[in-house]
C-alpha positions as CSV (number, residue, x, y, z in Angstrom):
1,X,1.8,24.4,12.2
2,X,5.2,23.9,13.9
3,X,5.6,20.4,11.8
4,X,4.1,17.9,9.4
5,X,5.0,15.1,7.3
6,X,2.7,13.2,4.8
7,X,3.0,10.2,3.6
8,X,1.6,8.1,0.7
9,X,1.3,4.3,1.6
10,X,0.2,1.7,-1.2
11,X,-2.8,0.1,0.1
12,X,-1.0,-2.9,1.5
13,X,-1.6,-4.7,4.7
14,X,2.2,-4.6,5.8
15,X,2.8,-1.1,5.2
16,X,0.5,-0.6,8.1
17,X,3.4,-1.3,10.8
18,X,5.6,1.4,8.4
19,X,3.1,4.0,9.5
20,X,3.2,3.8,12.8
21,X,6.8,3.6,13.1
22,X,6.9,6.6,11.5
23,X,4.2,8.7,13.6
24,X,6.0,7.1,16.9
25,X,9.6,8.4,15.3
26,X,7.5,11.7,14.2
27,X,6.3,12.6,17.9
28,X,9.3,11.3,19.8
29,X,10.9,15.0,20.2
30,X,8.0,15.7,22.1
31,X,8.8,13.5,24.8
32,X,5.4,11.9,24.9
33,X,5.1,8.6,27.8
34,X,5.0,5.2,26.0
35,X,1.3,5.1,26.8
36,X,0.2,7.8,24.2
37,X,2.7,6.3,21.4
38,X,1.2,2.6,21.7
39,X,-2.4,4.9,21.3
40,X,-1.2,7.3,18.5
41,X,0.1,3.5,16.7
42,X,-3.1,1.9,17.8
43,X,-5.6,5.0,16.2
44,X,-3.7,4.8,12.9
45,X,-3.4,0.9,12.6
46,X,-7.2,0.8,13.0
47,X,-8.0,3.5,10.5
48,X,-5.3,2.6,7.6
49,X,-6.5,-1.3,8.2
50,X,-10.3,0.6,7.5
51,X,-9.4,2.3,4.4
52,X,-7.5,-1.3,3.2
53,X,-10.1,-3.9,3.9
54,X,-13.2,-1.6,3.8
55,X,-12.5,1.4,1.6
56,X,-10.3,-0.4,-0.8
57,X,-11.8,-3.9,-0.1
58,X,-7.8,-5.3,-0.2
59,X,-6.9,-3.5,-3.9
60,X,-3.2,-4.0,-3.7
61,X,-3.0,-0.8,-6.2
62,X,-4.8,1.7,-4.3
63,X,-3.5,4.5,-2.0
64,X,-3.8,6.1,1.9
65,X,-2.5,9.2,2.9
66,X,-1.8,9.6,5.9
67,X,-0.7,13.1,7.5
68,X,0.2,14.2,10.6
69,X,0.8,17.6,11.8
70,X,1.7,19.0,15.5
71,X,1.3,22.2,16.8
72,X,2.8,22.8,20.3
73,X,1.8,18.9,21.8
74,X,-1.4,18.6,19.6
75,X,-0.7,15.8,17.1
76,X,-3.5,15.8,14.4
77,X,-3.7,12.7,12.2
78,X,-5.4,12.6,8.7
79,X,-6.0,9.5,7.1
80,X,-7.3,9.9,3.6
81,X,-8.6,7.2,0.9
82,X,-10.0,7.5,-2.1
83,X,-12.3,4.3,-2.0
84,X,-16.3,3.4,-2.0
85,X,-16.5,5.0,0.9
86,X,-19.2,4.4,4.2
87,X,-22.9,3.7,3.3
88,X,-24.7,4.4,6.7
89,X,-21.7,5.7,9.0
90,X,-23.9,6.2,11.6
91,X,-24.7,2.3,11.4
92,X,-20.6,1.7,10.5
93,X,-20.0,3.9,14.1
94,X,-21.8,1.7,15.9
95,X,-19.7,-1.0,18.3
96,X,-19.7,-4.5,17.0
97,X,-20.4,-3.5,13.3
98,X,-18.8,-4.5,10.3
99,X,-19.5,-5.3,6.8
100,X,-16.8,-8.5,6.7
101,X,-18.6,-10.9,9.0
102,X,-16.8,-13.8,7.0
103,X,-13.3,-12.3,7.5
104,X,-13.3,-12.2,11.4
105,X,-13.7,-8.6,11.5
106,X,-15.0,-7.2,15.5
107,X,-16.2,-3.8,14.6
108,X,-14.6,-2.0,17.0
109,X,-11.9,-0.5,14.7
110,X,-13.9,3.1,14.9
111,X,-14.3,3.1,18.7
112,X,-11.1,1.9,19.2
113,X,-10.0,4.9,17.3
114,X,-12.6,7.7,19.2
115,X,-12.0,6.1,22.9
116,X,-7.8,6.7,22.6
117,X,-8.6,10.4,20.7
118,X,-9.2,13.8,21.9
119,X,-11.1,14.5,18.9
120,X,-12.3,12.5,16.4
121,X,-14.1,13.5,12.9
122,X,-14.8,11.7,9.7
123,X,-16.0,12.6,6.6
124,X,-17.4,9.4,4.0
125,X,-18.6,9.8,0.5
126,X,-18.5,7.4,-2.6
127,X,-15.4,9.2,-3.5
128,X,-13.6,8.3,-0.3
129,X,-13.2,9.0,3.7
130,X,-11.1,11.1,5.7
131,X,-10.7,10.4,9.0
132,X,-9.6,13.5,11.3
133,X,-8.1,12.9,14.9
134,X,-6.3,14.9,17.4
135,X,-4.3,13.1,20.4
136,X,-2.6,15.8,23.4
137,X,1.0,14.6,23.1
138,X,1.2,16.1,26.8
């Protein structure tokens, strides 16, 4: 891995924008076009949001990790919560589904995140969810 950085967020709505400051200010040496930042910032918005609201169902005192690693222009994100985890995820990876009708939720936050990553994996148990993406910095 030619760099990583991981970071432990408490599980508060604002401390979403911290994260993707930081991934944009943790790629920028590789010179990637303003296109793949907004994307990198949009993936982890969506899936830190997910573990808040869904995982965590707003607990002010829980945690997300959140780790990204690069190797050559590969930027692999991680983001990790240890909440109820996803019933049916192949009903939560459907478009248009959510579980928070009443709080405006559109359920696209998961194909959001697969439609601006080259690879996208996620693991859900009632111990938690990790999320797994890759984005080509190039």
């Amino acid at each position: 891995m030619d760099n990583f950085i991981s970071v432990k967020i408490k599980s508060d709505i604002i401390n979403v924008k911290k994260i993707r400051n930081i991934a944009a200010i943790f790629v920028v040496d590789s010179d990637p076009n303003i296109h793949i930042i907004n994307e990198i910032k949009t993936i982890l918005s969506e899936a830190v949001t997910n573990a808040i609201i869904h995982g965590y169902d707003n607990d002010l005192n829980r945690y997300v990790t959140v780790n990204l690693m690069q190797e050559d222009n590969i930027l692999t994100m991680e983001i990790i919560d240890n909440g109820k985890g996803i019933e049916n995820l192949e009903l939560a990876l459907k478009p248009m589904y959510t579980t928070k009708d009443d709080d405006e939720r559109s359920g696209l936050g998961f194909t959001i995140m697969q439609v601006f990553s080259d690879d996208f994996k996620i693991i859900s148990d009632s111990c938690g969810t990790k999320i797994t993406i890759t984005k080509n910095l190039a």
